[in-house]
C-alpha positions in Angstrom: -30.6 -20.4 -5.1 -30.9 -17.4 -3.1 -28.3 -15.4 -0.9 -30.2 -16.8 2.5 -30.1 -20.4 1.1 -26.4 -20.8 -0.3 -25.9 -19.4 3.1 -27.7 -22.2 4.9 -26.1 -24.6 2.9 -23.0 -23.6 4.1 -23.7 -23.5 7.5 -24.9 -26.8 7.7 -22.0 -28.3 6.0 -20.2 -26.9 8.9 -22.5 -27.9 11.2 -22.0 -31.6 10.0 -18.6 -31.5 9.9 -17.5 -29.8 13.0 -15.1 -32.0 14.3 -12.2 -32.2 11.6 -9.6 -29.4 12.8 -9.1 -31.7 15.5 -7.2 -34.3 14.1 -3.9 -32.9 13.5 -3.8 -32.6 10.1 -3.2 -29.6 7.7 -5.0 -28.5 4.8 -8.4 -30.3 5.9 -11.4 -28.2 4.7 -14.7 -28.3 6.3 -16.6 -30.3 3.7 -15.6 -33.4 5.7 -17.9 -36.8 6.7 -20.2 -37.1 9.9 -17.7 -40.2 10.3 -14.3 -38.1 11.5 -16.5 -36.0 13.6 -17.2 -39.1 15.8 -13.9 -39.7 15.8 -13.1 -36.4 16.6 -15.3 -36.5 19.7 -14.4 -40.0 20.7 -10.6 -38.7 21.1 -10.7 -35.2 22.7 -14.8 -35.3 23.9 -16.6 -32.8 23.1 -14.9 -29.3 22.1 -16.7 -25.7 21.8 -16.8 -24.0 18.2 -16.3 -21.5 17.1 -17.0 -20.1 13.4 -14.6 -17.0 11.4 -15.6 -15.6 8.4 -13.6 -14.7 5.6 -13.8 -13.4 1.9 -11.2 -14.0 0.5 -10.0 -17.4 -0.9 -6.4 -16.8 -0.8 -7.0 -17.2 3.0 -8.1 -20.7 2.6 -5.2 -22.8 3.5 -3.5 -20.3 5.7 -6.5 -20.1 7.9 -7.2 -23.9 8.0 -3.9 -24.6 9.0 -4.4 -22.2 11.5 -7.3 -23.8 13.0 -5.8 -26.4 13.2 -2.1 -25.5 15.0 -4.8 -23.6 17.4 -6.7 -27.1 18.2 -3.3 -28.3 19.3 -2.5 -25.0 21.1 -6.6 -24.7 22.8 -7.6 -28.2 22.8 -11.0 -27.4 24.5 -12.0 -25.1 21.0 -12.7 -26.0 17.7 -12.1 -22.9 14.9 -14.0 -23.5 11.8 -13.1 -21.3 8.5 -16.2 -20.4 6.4 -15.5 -18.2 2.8 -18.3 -16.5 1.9 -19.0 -14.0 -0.8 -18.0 -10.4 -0.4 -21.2 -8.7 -1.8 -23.4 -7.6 1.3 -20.9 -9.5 3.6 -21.6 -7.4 6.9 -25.6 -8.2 5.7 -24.4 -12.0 5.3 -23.1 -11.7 8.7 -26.1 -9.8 10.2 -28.9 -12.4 9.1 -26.5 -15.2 9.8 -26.5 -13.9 13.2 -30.2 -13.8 13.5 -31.5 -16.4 12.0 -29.0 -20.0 12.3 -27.4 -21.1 15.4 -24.1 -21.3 13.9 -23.4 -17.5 14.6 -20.3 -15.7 12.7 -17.9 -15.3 16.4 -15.6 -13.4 14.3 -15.0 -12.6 11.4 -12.0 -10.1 8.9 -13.2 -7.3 7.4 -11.9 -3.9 5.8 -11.0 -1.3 8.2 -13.4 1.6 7.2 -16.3 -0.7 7.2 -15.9 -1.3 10.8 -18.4 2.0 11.8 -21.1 0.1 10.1 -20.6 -2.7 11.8 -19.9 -1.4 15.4 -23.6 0.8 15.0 -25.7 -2.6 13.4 -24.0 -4.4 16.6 -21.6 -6.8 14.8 -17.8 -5.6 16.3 -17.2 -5.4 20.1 -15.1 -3.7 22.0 -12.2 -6.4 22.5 -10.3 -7.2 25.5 -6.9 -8.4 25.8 -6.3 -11.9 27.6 -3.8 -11.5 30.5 -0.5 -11.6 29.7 -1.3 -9.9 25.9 0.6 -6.6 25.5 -1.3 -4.0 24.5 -2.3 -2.7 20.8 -0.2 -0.1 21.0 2.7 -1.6 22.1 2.7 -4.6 19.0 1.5 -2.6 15.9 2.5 0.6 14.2 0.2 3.7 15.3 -1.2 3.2 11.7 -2.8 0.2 12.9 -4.0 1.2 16.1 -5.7 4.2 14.3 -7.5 1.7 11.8 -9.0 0.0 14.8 -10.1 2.6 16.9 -14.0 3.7 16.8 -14.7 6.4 19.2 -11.7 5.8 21.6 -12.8 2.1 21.6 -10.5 -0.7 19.9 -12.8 -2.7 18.2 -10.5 -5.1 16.2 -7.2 -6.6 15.8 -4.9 -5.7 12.8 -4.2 -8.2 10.8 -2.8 -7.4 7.0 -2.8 -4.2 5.2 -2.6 -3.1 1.3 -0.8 -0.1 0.7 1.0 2.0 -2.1 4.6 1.7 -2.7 7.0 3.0 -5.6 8.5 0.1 -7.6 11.9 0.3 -9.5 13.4 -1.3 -12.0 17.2 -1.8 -10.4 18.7 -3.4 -13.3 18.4 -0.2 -15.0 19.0 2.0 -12.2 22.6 -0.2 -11.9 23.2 0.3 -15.2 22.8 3.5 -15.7 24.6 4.3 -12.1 27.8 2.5 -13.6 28.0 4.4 -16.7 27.5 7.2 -14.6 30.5 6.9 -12.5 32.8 5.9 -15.4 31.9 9.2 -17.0 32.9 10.6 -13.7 35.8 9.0 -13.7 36.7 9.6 -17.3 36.4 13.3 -16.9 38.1 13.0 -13.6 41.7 11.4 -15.7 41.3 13.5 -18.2 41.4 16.7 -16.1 44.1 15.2 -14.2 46.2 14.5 -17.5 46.2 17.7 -18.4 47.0 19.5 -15.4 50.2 17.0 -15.8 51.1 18.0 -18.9 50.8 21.8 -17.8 53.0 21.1 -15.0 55.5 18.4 -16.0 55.4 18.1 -19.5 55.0 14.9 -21.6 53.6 12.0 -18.9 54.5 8.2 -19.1 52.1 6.4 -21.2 53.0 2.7 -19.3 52.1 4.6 -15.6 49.1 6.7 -16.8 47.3 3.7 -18.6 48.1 1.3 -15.3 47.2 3.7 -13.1 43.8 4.6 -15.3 42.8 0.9 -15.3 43.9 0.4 -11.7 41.6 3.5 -10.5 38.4 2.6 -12.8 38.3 -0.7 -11.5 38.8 0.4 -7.8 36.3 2.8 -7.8 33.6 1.3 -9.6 32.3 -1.4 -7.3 28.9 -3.1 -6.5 29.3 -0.7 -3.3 29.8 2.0 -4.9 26.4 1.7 -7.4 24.3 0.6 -5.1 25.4 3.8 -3.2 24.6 5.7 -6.8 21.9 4.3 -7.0 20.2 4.8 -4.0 21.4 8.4 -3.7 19.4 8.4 -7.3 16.0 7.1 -5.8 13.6 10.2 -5.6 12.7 12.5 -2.6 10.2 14.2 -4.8 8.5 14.5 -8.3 11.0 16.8 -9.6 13.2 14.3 -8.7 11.6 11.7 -11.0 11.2 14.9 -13.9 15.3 14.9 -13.7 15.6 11.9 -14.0 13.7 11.7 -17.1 15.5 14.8 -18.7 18.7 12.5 -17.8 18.2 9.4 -18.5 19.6 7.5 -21.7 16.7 4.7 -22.2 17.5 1.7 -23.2 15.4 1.0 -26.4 12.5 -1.2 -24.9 12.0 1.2 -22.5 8.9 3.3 -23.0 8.4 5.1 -19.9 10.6 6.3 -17.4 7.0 7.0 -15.4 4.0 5.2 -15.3 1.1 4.5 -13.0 -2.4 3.8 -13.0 -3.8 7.3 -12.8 -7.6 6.1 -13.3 -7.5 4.4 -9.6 -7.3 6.7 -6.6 -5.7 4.0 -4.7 -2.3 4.8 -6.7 -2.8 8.7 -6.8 -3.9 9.4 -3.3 -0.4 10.1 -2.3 -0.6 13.3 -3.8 -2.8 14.7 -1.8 -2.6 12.2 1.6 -0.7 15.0 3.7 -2.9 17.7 2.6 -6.2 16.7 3.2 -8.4 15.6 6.4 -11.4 13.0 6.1 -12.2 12.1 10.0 -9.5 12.7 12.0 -6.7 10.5 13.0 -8.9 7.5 13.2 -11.4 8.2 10.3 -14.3 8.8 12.8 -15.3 12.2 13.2 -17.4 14.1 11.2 -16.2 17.3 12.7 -12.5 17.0 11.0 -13.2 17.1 7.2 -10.5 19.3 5.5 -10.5 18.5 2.0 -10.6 22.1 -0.1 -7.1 24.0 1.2 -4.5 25.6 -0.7 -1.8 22.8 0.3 -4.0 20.0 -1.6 -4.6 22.5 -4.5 -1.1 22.8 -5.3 -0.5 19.0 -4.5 -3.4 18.8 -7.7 -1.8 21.5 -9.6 2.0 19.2 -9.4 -0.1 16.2 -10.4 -2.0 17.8 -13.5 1.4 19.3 -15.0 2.6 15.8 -14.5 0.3 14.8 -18.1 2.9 17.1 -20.1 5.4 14.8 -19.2 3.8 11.2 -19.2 1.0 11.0 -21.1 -1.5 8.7 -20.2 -4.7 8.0 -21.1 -7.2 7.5 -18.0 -9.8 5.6 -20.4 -7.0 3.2 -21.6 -4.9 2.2 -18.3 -4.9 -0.5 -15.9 -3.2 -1.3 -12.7 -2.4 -4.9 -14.1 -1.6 -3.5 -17.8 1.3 -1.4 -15.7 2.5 -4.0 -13.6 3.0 -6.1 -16.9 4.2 -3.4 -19.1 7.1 -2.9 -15.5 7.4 -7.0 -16.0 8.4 -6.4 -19.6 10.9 -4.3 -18.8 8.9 -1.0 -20.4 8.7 1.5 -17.7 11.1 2.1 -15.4 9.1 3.6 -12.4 5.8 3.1 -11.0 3.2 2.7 -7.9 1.9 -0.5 -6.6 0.5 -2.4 -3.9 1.5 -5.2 -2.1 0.6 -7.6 -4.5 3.5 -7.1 -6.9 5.8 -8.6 -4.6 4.2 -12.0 -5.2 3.8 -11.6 -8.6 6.7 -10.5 -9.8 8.2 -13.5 -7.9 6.2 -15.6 -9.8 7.0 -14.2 -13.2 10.8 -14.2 -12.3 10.5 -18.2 -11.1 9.2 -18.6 -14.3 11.5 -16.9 -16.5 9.4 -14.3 -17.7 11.1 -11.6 -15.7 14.8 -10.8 -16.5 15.2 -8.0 -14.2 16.0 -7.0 -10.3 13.7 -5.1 -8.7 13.5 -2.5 -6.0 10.4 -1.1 -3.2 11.1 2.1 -1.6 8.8 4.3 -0.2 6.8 7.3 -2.0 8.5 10.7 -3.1 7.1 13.8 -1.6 5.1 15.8 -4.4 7.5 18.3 -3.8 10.4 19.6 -1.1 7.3 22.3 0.6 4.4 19.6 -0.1 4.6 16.2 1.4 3.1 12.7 0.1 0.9 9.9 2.3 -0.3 6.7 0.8 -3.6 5.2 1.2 -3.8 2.3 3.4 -6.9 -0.5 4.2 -6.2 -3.1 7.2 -7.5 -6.0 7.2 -9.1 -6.4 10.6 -10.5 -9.4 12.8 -13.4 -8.6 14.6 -15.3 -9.9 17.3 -19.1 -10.4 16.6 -21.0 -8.7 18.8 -24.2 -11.2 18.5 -21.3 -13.7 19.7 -21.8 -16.1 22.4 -19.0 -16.7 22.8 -17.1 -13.9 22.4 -14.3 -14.6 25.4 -13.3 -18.1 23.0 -13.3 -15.6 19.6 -11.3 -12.8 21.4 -8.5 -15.7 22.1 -8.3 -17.0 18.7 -8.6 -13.7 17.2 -5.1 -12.4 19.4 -3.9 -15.9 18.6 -4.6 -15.4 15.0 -3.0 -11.6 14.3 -0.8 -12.0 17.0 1.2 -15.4 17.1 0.5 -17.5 14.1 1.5 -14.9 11.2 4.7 -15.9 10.8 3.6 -18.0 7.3 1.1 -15.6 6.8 3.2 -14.1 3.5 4.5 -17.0 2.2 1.1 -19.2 1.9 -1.3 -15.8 0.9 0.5 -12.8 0.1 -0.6 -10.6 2.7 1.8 -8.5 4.5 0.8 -8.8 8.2 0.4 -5.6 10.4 2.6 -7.7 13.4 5.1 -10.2 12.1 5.5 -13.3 14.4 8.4 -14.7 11.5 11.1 -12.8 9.9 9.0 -11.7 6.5 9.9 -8.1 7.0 14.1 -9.0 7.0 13.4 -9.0 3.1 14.0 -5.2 2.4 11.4 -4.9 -0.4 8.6 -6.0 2.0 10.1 -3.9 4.9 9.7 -0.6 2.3 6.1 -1.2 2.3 5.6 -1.7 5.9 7.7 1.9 6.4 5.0 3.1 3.9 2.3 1.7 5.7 3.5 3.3 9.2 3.3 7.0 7.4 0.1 5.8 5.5 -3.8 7.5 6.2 -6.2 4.9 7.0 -9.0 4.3 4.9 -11.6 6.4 6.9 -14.9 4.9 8.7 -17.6 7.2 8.6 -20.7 5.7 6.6 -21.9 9.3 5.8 -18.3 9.3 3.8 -18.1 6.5 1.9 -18.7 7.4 -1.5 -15.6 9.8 -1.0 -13.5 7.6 -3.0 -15.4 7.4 -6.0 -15.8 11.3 -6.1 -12.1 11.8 -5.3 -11.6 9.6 -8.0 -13.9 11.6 -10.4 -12.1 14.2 -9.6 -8.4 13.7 -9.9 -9.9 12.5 -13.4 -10.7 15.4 -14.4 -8.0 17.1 -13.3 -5.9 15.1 -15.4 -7.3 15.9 -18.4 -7.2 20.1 -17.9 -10.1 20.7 -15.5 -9.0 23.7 -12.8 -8.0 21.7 -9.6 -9.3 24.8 -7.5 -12.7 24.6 -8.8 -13.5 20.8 -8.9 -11.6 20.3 -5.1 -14.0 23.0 -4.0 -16.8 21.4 -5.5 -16.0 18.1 -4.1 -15.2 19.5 -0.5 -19.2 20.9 -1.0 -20.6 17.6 -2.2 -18.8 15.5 0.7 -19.8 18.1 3.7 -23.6 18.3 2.1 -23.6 15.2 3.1 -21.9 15.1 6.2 -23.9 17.9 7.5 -27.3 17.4 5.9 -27.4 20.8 4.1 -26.4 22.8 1.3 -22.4 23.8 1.8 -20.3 26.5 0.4 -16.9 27.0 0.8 -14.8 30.2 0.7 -13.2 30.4 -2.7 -9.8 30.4 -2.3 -7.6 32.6 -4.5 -4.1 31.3 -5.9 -1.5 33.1 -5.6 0.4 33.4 -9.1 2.6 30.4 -9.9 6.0 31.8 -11.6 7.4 29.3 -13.8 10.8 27.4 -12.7 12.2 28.4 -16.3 11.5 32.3 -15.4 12.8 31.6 -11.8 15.9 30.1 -13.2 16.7 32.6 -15.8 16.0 35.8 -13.5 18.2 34.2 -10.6 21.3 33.8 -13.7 20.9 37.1 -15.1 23.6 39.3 -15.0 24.5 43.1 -15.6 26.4 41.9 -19.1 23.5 39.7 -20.3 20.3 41.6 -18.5 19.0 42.4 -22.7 18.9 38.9 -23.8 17.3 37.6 -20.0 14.1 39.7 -20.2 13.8 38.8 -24.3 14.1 35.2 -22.7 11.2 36.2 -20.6 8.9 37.6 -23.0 
């Protein structure tokens, strides 16, 4: 069966069963009889629909129920849910606009695909009903950003993915603890001592009671969390000394691991340092990808494959997140996803650890880090006749009913009607998605990923970060401009290493023979 037909089919499915979100019960999908729809007209006469697209399942049941608490709330409109395959969706949408009389009135779809859609005619400026604050008043600028075309808002936020760094706490508490008791060790030892220097022989009764006493008073749960956190990175060499630290416990494997094949989990690196469109992703005329900021940013993450050695051919984002499950790896990235499954695997018994989301370390103190971020947007068709009805459900959607949005999906919303973001672990990621760079729009763009990914490939594996961003800045404004592009080599300045640094700062007039043989 063709794309066109399946399509068809649906739509007439929905056709015939356009009453059942009226009847005030949850979880009702559209593949319902001609039977309740009479009865559906019979009790509230005869009701406007309107259709949402979707494409992802996990949406289902939220969105259904949503429908359905809107009937209640707009008794005059009828919202009916239709999942359709994500391959050529905005295509989907276009013929299905053309072609049937059930037109897609709105529909969620990524954030950098809504150029595309805004030029074929398929997003609409929205307006806000009276009474609706505005955008920027109820999401983070982020959001506002991934919405904004040309100084037009042509979608609501909804939910976004982003990159966070995940911790094992149980370890982190552990190793805080025995931290602090080594403190406090050396600390009564010292103190001892000086005792003995000053009074002679001390009483063993008081010193032991008052050792015991002080151990146990200063090594409370306040006190490691407080270790702990103060132990959380800033920046990679942060993570580096942590590793030179650390005493592993023996199934650990890793003190750092990520997926370093999917720019999704690496873009952090060079998020700060790099410009593809502007603020909002939109404008051709602010591409600033080959600079000397993001070459250092590259330069930090190749030296990082000395330390954690991983094969790009062999990882996986889901090989990580189990091997972090298993209690193998003490840091790594992920997206919002982990949340739910780690969750899981802990209701299940199959993870014995806390857990802990905080936002991601800088690359260094001079270079800062920005995650990549995708919203999830609703948009209003522009082939819609009924666009006034879809604008209402669409605020009513990303606006007032997202309050079970987590618990029944696993999305993080952009504006929480509920209290989902009182859980710090989800709050981290929303702080990461506030600081995040939006996945850009521009159509002439979007292959960016894949080369960026390409490239922070081979950059892992030894290639010269100078010469493959400059060849990647070329590629991307060849394209953007239509003709052949060269950039201005830049030249490095030479990198001393910290080691030298270190050793030249120490050096002294007694020891200046042995310092510069440490240096050859």
């Amino acid at each position: 069966m063709t794309l066109k037909k399946r399509l068809i089919t649906i739509l007439v499915i929905a056709l015939c069963v356009g009453g059942v979100y009226g009847v005030g019960k949850l979880g009702i999908t559209i593949r319902q009889s001609e039977e309740t729809e009479v009865e559906d007209d019979s009790l509230f006469g005869h009701r406007e629909t309107i259709y949402i697209w979707y494409t992802d399942d996990a949406l289902t049941d939220y969105l259904n129920s949503v429908a359905v608490s809107y009937s209640e709330y707009q008794s005059d409109v009828r919202v009916i849910p239709v999942y359709t395959s994500g391959r050529e969706y905005l295509e989907t949408i276009n013929q299905a606009s053309l072609n049937t009389n059930e037109t897609p009135d709105l529909y969620i779809v990524s954030n950098d695909s809504l150029e595309k859609a805004y030029l074929a005619g398929l997003a609409s400026e929205v307006r806000l009903p009276e009474g609706v604050l505005p955008v920027e008043s109820m999401y983070p600028q982020t959001a506002v950003n991934a919405v904004t075309y040309h100084d037009r808002q042509i979608g609501y936020p909804f939910y976004f993915e982003t990159s966070c760094f995940l911790y094992n706490e149980t370890y982190l508490m552990d190793w805080a603890r025995a931290q602090i008791e080594a403190e406090i060790d050396i600390a009564m030892a010292e103190e001892a001592l000086q005792q003995l220097e000053n009074d002679g022989e001390p009483n063993e009764n008081d010193t032991n009671a008052d050792a015991e006493y002080e151990q146990e008073s200063a090594i409370s749960e306040e006190t490691v969390i407080e270790r702990v956190e103060q132990t959380l990175p800033d920046t990679i060499d942060d993570i580096l000394s942590f590793a030179y630290e650390y005493d592993a416990p023996e199934q650990v494997e890793a003190v750092f691991k990520w997926d370093v094949s999917d720019i999704f989990y690496n873009y952090f690196f060079v998020g700060a340092s790099i410009d593809v469109g502007g603020v909002n992703g939109d404008l051709s005329n602010s591409i600033h990808i080959y600079n000397e900021d993001a070459i250092r940013c590259l330069r930090v993450y190749q030296d990082l494959n000395q330390f954690f050695s991983i094969d790009t051919k062999e990882i996986s984002y889901d090989a990580v997140l189990q091997d972090f499950m298993d209690g193998k790896i003490v840091y790594t990235v992920a997206t919002t996803d982990a949340l739910s499954k780690i969750e899981a695997a802990k209701a299940e018994g199959n993870f014995a650890y806390e857990y802990g989301i905080s936002m991601m370390p800088d690359v260094s103190e001079e270079l800062s880090s920005a995650s990549l971020s995708v919203t999830q947007c609703v948009v209003i068709n522009g082939y819609s006749m009924k666009k006034d009805m879809a604008n209402d459900f669409a605020v009513y959607l990303t606006q007032y009913a997202t309050d079970t949005l987590y618990s029944r999906t696993g999305k993080l919303p952009v504006h929480d009607s509920g209290d989902t973001y009182t859980d710090p672990n989800k709050n981290a990621f929303l702080q990461e998605y506030m600081c995040s760079v939006p996945m850009p729009k521009m159509i002439e763009t979007s292959n960016f990923w894949v080369e960026l990914e390409i490239a922070f490939a081979k950059i892992w594996d030894g290639e010269d970060a100078n010469h493959d961003l400059k060849a990647l800045s070329e590629k991307i404004m060849g394209q953007v401009t239509g003709a052949e592009y060269l950039e201005e080599y830049i030249e490095m300045p030479e990198e001393v290493p910290e080691e030298e640094e270190y050793v030249d700062e120490e050096l002294t007039d007694e020891d200046s023979d042995g310092g510069e043989e440490t240096s050859e």
